[in-house]
Backbone bond lengths (Angstrom), bond angles and torsions (degrees), N, CA, C in turn:
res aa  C-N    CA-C-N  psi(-1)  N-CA   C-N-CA  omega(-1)  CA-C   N-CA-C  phi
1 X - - - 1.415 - - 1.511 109.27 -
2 X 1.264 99.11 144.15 1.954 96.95 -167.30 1.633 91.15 -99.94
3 X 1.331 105.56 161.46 1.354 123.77 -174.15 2.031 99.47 -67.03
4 X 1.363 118.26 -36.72 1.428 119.45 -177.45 1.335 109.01 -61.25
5 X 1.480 114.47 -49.02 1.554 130.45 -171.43 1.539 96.26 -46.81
6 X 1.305 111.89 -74.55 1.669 127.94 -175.56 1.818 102.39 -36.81
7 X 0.760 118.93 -75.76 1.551 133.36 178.04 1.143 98.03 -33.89
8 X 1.394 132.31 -73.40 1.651 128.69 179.45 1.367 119.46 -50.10
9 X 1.243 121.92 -48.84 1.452 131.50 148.43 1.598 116.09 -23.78
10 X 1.185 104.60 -68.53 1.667 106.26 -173.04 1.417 110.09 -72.56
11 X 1.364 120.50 -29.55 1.033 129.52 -169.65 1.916 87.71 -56.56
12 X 1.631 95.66 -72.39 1.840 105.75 -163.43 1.908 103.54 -41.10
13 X 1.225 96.26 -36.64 1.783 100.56 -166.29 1.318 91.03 -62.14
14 X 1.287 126.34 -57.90 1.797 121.58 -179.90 0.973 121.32 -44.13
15 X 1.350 131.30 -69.71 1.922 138.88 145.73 1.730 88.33 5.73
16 X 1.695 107.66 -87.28 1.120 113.26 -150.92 1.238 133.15 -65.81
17 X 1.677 110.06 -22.21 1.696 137.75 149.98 1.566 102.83 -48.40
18 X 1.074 112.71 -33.43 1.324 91.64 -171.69 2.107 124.95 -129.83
19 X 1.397 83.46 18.18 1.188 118.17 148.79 1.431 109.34 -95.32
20 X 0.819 135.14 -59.00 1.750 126.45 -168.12 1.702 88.22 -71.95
21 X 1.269 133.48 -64.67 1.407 121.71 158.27 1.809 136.68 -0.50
22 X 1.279 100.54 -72.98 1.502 121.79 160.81 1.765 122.70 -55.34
23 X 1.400 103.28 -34.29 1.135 84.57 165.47 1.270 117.47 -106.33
24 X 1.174 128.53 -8.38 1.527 119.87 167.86 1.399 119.42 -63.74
25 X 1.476 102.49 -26.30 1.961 103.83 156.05 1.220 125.39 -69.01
26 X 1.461 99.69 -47.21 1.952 79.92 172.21 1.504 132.40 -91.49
27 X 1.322 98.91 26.17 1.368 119.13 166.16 1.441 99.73 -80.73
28 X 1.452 100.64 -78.80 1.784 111.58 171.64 1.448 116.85 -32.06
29 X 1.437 121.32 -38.07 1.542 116.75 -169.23 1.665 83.52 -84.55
30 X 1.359 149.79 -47.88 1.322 135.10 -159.20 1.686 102.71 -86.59
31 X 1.054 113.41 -7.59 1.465 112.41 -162.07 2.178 101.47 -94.49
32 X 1.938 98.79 -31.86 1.395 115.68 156.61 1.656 130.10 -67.45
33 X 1.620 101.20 -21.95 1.109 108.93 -176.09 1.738 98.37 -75.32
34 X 1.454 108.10 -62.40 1.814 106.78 -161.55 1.501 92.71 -72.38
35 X 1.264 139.08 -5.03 1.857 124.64 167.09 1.919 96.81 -72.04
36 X 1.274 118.19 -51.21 1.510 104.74 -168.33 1.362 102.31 -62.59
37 X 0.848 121.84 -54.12 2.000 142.17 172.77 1.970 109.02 -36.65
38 X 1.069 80.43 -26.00 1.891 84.30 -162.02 1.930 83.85 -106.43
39 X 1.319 136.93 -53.69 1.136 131.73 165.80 1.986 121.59 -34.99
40 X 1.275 107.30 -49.30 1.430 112.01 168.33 1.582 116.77 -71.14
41 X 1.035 106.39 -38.27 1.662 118.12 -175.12 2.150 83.35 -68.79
42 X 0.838 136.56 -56.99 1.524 131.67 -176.12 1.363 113.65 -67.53
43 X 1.316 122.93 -38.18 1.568 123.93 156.29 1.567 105.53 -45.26
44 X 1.244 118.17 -60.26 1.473 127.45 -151.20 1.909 91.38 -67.24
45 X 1.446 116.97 -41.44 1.376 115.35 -175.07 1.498 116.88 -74.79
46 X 1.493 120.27 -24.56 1.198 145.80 144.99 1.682 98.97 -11.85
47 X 1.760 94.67 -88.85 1.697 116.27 -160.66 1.694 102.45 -57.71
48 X 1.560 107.09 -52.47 1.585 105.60 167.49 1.380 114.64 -28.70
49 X 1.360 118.81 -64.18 1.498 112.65 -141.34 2.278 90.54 -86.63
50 X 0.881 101.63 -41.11 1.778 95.43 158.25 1.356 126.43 -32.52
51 X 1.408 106.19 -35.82 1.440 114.25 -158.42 1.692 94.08 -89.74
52 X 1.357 116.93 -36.73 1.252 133.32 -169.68 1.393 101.17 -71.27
53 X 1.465 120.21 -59.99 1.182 120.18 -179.55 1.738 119.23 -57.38
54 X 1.407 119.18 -17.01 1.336 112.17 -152.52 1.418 76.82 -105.02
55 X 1.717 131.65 -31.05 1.472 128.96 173.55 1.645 112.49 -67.99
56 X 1.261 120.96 -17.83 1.703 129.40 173.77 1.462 84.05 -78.53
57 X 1.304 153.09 -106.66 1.090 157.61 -143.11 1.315 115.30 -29.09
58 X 1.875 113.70 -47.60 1.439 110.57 179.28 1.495 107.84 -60.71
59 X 1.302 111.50 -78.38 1.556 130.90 179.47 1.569 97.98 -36.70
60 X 1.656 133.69 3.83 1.286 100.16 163.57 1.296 100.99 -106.08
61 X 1.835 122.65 -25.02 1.532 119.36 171.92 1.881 95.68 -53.97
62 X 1.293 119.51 -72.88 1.400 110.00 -158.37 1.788 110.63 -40.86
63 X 1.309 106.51 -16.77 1.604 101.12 -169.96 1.397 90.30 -87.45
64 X 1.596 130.30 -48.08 1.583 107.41 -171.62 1.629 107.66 -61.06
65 X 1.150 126.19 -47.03 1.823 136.59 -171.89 1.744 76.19 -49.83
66 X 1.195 142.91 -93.99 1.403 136.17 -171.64 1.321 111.29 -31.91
67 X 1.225 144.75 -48.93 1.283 123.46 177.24 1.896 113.96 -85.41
68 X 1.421 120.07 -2.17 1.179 103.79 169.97 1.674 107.81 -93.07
69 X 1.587 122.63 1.06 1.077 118.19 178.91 1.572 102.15 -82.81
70 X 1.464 125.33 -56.70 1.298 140.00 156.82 1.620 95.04 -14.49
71 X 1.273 132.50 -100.92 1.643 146.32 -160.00 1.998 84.42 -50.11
72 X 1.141 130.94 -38.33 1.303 105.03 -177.46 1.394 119.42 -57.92
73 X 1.526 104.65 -52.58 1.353 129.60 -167.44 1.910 101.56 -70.26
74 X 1.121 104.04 -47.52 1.702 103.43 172.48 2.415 107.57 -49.20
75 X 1.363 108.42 -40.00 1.214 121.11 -145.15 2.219 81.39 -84.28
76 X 1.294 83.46 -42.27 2.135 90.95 179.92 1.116 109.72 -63.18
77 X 1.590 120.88 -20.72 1.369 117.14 -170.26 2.201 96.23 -91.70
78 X 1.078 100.60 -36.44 1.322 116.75 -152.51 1.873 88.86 -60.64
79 X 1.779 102.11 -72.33 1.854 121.72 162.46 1.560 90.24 -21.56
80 X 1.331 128.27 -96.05 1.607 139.16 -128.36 1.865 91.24 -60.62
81 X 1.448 122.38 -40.31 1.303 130.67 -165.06 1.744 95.08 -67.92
82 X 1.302 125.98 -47.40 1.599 134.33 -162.21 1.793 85.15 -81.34
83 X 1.189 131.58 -77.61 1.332 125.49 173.78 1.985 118.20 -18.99
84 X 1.054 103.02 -69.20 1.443 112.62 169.92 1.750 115.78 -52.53
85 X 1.294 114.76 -51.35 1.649 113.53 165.98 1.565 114.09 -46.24
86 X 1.481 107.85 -50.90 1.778 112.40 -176.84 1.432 104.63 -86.47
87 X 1.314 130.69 31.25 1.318 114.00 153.65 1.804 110.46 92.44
88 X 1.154 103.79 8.51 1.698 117.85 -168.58 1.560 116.44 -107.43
89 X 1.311 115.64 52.36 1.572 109.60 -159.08 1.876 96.76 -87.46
90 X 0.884 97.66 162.46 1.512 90.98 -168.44 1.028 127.05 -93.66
91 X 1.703 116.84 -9.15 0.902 127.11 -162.21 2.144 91.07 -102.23
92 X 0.862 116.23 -20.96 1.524 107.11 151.34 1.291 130.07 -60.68
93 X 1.270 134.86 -24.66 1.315 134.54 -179.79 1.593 103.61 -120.25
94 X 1.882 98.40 148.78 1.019 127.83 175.73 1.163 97.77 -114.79
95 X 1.904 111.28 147.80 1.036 117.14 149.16 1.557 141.11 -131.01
96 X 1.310 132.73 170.07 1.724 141.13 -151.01 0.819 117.24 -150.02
97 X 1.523 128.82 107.04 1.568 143.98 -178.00 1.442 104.40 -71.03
98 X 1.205 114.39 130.88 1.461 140.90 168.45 1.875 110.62 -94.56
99 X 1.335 102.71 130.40 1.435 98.93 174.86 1.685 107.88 -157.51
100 X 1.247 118.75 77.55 1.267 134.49 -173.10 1.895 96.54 -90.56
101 X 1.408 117.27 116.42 1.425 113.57 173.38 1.239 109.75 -123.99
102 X 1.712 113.01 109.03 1.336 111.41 174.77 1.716 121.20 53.15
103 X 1.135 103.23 45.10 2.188 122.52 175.43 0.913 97.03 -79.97
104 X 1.531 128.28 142.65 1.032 130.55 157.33 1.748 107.90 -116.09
105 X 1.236 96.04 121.13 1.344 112.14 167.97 1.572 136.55 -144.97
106 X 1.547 121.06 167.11 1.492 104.73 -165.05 1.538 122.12 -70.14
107 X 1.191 115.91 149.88 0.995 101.20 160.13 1.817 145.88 -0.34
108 X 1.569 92.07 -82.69 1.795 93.85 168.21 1.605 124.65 -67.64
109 X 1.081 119.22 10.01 1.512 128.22 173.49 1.712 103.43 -128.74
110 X 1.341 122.61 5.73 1.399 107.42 148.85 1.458 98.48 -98.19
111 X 1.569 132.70 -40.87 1.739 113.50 179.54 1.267 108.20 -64.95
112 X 1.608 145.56 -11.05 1.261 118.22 156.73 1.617 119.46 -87.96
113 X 1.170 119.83 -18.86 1.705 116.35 172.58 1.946 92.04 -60.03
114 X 1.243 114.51 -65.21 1.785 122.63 -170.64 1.943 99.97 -38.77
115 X 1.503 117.49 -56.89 1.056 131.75 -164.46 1.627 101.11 -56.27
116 X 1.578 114.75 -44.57 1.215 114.86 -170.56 1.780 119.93 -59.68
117 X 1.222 92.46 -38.82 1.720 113.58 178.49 1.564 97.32 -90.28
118 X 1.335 116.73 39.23 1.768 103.04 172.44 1.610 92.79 -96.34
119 X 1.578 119.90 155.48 1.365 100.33 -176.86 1.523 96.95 -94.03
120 X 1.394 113.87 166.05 1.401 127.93 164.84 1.251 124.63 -147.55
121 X 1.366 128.49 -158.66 1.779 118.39 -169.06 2.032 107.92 -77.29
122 X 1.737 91.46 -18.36 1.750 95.48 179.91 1.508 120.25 -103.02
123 X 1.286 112.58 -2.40 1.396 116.68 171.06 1.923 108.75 -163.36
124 X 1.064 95.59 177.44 1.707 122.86 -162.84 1.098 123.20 -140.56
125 X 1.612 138.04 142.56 1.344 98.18 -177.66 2.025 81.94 -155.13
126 X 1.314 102.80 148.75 1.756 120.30 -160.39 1.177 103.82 -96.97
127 X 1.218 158.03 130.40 1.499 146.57 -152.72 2.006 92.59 -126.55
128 X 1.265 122.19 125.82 1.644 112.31 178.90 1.542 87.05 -121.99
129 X 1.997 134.57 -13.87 1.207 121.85 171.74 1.349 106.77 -133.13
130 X 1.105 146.06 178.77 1.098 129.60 136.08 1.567 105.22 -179.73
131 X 1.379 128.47 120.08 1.367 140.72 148.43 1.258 131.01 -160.33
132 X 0.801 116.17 136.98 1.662 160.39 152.90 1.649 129.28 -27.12
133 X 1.239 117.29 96.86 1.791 92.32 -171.30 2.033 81.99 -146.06
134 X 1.261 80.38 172.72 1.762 98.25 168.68 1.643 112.26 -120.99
135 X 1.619 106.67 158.11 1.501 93.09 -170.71 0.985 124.03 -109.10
136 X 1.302 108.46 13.64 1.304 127.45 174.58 1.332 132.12 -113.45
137 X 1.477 137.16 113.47 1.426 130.95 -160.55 1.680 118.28 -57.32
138 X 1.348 101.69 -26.90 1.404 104.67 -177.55 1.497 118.39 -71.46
139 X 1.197 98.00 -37.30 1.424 110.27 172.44 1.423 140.54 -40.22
140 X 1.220 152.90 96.98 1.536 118.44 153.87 1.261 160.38 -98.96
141 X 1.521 120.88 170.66 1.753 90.38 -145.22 1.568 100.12 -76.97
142 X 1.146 115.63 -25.49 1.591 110.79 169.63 1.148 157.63 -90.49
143 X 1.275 93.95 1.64 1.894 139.70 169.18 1.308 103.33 -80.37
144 X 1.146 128.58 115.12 1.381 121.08 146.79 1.417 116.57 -56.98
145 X 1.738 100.42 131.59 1.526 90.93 163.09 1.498 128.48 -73.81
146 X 1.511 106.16 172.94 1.876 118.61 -174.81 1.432 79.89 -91.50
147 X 1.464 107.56 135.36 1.335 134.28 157.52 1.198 119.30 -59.94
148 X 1.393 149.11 42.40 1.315 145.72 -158.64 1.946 115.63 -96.48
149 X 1.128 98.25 -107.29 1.555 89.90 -171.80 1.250 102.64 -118.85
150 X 1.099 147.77 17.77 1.580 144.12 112.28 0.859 124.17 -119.68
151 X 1.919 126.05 163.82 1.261 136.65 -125.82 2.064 87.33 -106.45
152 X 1.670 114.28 143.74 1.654 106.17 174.25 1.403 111.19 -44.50
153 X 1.005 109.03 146.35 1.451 120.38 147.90 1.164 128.13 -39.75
154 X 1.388 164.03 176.98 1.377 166.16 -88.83 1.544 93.10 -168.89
155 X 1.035 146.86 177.08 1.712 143.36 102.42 1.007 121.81 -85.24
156 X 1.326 108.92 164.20 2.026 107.35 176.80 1.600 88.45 -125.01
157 X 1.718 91.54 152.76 1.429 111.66 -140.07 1.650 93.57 -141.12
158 X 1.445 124.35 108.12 1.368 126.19 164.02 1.249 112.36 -112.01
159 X 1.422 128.70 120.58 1.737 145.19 179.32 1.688 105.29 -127.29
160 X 1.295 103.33 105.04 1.457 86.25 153.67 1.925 96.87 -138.25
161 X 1.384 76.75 153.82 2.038 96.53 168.86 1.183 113.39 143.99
162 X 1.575 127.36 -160.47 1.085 152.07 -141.75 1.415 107.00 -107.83
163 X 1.648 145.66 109.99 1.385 115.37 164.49 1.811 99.07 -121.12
164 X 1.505 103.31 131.01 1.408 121.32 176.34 1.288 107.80 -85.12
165 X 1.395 107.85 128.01 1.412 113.55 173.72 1.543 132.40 -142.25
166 X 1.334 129.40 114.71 1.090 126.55 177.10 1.613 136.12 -8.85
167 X 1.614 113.67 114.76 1.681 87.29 -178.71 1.701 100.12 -128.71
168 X 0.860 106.09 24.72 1.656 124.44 -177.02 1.629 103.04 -87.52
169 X 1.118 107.69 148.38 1.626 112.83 -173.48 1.703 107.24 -27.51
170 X 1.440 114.97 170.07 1.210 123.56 141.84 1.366 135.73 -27.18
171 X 2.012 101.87 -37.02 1.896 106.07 -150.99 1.655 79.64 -103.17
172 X 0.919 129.39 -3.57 1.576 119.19 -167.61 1.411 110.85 -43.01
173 X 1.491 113.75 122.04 1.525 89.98 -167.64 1.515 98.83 -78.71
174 X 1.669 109.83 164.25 1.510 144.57 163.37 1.350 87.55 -35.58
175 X 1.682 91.54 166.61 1.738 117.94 177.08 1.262 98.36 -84.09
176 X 1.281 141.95 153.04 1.518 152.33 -157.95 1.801 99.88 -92.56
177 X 1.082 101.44 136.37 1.224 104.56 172.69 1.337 145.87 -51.23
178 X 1.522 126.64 129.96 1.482 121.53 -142.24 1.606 116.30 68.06
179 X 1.189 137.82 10.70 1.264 120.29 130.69 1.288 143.61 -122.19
180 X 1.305 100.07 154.39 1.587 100.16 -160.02 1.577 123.05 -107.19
181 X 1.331 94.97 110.54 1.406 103.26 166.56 1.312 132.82 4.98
């Protein structure tokens, strides 16, 4: 082998070292490029699918709040229809908040405040407080007192609520029998 041969030889192998070289870098530099490229593009699908999910989550609260408005509105129709069958239309009755806190009054003007809120076929009445005491220890509340040489004591009187009351003629007939007010 001649010393020129060898030289040309190494020479071509170098060329080709560094041709096969060169491009195995810009393989590597394009092959680094679409990994950073393909890494952001997966971040970016990342934040998407968050956004999606946190937008699935609302739209499934707004769909239950929509179907518990639905079952309300089904349940108002269902009430107002059973009300109207038993004689309860609404547009006959008025109603008047009661709010008696701790009154003290006599006797015969707590059995007519009690009497007023008794229910009957023309009104009703919803109790959210209500009790009864005397203010005096000697007293009891279900004893009449002895009339002697001073006058009973007072009661104290707590009422609160709702009383429904008829505003429909006189002839309106009564609530049907067996139900109750």
């Amino acid at each position: 082998m001649s010393l020129p041969s060898l030289f040309s030889r190494l020479r071509q192998s170098r060329r080709t070292s560094l041709t096969v070289f060169g491009i195995a870098l810009a393989a590597l530099v394009i092959t680094a490029a679409w990994f950073i490229s393909a890494r952001s593009a997966l971040a970016e699908a990342y934040a998407r699918l968050g956004e999606h999910n946190q937008a699935l989550a609302e739209a499934q609260v707004r769909e239950q709040e929509a179907q518990l408005r639905v079952d309300y509105a089904r349940s108002s129709r269902e009430l107002l229809a059973t009300a109207q069958a038993n004689g309860l239309q609404p547009e006959a009755w008025g109603e008047r908040l009661i709010n008696l806190r701790q009154s003290q009054m006599s006797r015969e003007d707590a059995a007519a405040v009690l009497g007023a809120v008794t229910r009957g076929s023309h009104r009703m009445f919803g109790a959210e407080a209500f009790e009864l005491s005397v203010t005096q220890q000697e007293e009891g509340l279900f004893d009449a007192p002895v009339v002697s040489e001073r006058a009973a004591a007072p009661l104290q009187l707590t009422l609160r609520g709702a009383i429904l009351f008829r505003t429909g003629s006189s002839d309106a007939a009564p609530l049907p029998a067996g139900v109750a007010p």
